[in-house]
N, C-alpha and C positions, 0 to 999 in steps of 0.2 A: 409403593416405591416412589419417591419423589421425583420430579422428572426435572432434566436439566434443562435451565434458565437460557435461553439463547440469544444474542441480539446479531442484526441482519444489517450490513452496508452494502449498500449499491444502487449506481445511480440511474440505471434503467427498470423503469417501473416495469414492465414486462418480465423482464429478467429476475426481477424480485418476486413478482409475483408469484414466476415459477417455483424458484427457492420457498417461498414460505409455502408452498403447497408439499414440496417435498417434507421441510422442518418439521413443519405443526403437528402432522401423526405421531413425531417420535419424541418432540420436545416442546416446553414452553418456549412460545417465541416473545418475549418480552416488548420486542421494537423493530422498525424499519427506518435506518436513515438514508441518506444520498449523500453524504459527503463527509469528507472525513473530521471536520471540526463539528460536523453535528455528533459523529461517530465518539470524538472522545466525550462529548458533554454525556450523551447516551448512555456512555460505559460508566460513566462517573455518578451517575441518576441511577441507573438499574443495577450494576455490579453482577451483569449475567457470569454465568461459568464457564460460556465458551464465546468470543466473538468472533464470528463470518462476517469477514470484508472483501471487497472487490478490490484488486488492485489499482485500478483505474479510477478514479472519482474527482473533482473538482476540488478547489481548495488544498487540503493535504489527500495526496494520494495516501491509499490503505497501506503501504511501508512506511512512511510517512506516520502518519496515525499511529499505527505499529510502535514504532520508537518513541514517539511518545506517550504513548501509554505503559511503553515497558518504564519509562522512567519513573510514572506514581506509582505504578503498581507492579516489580518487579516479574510475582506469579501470574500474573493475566494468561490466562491460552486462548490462545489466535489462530486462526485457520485462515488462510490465504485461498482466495478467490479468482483468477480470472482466467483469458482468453489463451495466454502465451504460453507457451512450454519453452522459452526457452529458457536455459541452464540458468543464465546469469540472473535473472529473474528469481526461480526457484534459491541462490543460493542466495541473494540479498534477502528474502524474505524469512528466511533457516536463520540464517548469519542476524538477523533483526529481532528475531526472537519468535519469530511463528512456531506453531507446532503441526500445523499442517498448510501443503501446497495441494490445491485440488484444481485442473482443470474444468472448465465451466461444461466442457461438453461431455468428461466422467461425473460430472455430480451427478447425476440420479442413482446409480453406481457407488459410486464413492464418499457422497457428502457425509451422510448421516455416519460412515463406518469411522471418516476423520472431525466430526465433534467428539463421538462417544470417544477416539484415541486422545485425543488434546485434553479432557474433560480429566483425564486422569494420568495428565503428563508426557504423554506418547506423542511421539512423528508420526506423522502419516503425510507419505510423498504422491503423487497421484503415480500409476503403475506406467502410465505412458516414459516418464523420463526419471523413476527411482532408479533403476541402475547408472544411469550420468550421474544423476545426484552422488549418490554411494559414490561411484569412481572420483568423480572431482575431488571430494573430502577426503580419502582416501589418497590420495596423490598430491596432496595438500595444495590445492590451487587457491591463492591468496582471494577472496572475493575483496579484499579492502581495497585491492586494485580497481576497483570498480571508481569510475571517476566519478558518479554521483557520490560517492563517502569524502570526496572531497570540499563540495559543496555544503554550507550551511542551511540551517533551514529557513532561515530570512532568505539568502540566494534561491533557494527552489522557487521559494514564494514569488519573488521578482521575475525569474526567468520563465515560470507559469504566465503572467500576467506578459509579459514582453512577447512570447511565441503565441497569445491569446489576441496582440494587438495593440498593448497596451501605451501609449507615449509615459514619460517621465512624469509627466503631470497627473496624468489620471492614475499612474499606481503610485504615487505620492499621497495624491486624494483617499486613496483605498486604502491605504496602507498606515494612514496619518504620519506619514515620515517628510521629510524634503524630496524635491526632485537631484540635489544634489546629493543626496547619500542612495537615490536609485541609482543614480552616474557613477557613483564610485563601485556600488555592486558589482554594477553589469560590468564596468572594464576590470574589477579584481575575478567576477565569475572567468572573462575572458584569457587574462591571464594565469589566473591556475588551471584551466582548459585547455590552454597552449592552441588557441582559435584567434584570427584577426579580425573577423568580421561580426556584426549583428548575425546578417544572415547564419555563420557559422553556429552561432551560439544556439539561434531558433531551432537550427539541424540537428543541433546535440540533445536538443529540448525533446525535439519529436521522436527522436534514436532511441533515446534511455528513458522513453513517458513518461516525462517531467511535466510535459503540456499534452492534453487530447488531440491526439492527430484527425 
């Protein structure tokens, strides 16, 4: 029986480590990357059949990543990766197109049961917070409300680098953009975030893990 193709994001080497020692018994692990722009080149080069990503990663985070990859490739199955249970988390990653949310400290438990689910189209919610999940969908709570859906994905990217430190200049330089079109970001981020300040925006940055706290 052929075994399925797996590829692996996350950006702590330990924490991967663990992972691929769980994966490898049960599946080909194809790859390991650390961030989420390595993650889509990855998935674009191997075209594994399930990808585990961490939520948290440098560059695009794994929802991030997530969305676009569902744009090349509509069927992709994703499995969702990390530390947080909370709700809002699990339903942006649902609502982005994952097929599975796994808490890091159920995967030894849980990982390998939610590739083989996603591998053939299935949800698999991690057991700690499935019944929130079920109820919020069920009670139809709008996750679009989520203010990160308002932001674009150039704004992530800026607002990542601005809570990381960055002046205008240097995510200009990174960015190959002007320092005036980061000026315009950050106060259009501001005002569709209904925030007056930098500080504020940094706050929102670190709230909704846009930037690594």
């Amino acid at each position: 029986m052929k075994r399925l193709r797996v590829l692996l994001a996350d950006d702590h080497r330990i924490v991967a480590e663990g992972l691929k020692a769980l994966l490898e018994p049960e599946f080909e692990l194809v790859g390991i990357v650390e961030d989420g722009f390595a993650l889509l080149e990855a998935a674009a080069e191997k075209k594994p059949d399930v990808i585990v990503t961490d939520i948290s990663m440098p560059g695009l985070n794994g929802i991030e990543a997530l969305e676009e990859l569902k744009k090349e490739n509509p069927d992709v199955h994703i499995v969702c990766l990390t530390m947080h249970r909370d709700l809002a988390y699990a339903r942006r990653a649902l609502d982005a197109g994952a097929l599975g949310y796994v808490l890091k400290h159920s995967a030894p438990e849980e990982l390998v049961m939610a590739v083989r689910a996603a591998a053939i189209g299935h949800t698999f919610v991690t057991s700690a917070i499935a019944g929130e999940v079920l109820q919020s969908i069920q009670s139809g709570d709008d996750a679009a409300a989520d203010p990160i859906h308002k932001l674009t994905l150039r704004q992530r990217e800026i607002l990542r680098l601005l809570a990381d430190g960055g002046s205008a200049k240097e995510i200009a330089r990174r960015l190959e953009i002007s320092p005036r079109t980061v000026e315009f970001h950050k106060y259009t981020m501001m005002e569709t975030l209904g925030v007056s300040s930098s500080a504020e925006l940094i706050r929102f940055a670190l709230k909704y893990q846009i930037a690594d706290s």
